[in-house]
N, C-alpha and C positions, 0 to 999 in steps of 0.2 A: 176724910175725903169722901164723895160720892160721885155715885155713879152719873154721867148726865145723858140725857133722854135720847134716846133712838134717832129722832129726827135732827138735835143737835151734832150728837155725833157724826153721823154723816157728813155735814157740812163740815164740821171738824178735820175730818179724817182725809174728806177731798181738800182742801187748805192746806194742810201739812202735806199728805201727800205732792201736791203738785211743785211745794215749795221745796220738799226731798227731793224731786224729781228734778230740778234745775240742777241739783248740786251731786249726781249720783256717780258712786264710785263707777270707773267702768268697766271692771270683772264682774260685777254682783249688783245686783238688785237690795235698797233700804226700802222696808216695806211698812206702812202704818195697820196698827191693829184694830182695826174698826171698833172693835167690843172691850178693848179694853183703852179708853179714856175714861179717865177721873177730875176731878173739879174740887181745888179748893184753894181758899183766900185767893180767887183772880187766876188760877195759876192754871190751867190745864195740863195734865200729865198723861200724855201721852206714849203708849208703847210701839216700840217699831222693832223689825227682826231685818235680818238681811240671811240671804241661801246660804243654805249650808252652817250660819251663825259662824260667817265671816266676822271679824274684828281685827279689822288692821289700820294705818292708817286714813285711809281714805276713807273707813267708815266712821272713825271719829269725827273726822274734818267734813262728812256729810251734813252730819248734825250739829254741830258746831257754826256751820255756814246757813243751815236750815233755820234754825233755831233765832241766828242773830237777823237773818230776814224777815221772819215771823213776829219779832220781839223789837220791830224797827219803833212801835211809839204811837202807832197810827189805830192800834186794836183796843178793845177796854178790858181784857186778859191776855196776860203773858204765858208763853209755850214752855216746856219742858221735853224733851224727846229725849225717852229713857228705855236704853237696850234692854229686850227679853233675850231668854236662850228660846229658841222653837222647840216644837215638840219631837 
């Protein structure tokens, strides 16, 4: 995997975010990790946390619903959205 470029990422990070943002549980907040997107064979992997490192259902079915928006067919890399624990 690597890293991909600063100015990539951001676009990234606003993309997923906003596509998290339509699907968000609504006790908690799915948040994307800016600094931590990765890149390889097509695939972008990206990390997201939600407060408090909530995991219940609705944060499954964020990204699951995130993910299958993102991943409609229309991009030339497909999304990954892969829980962190926070610090």
């Amino acid at each position: 995997m690597t890293q991909v470029d600063v100015a990539r990422r951001s676009q990234i990070a606003s993309e997923v975010q906003a596509a998290l943002d339509r699907h968000q549980p609504r006790k908690y907040q799915v948040k994307v990790d800016q600094d931590a997107i990765l890149e390889e064979d097509g695939w972008y992997h990206v990390v997201v946390q939600s407060d408090n490192d909530q995991r219940d259902r609705d944060f499954y079915d964020a990204l699951a619903e995130a993910e299958e928006e993102l991943n409609d067919g229309t991009r030339q890399n497909q999304f990954l959205l892969v829980p962190a624990i926070g610090d």
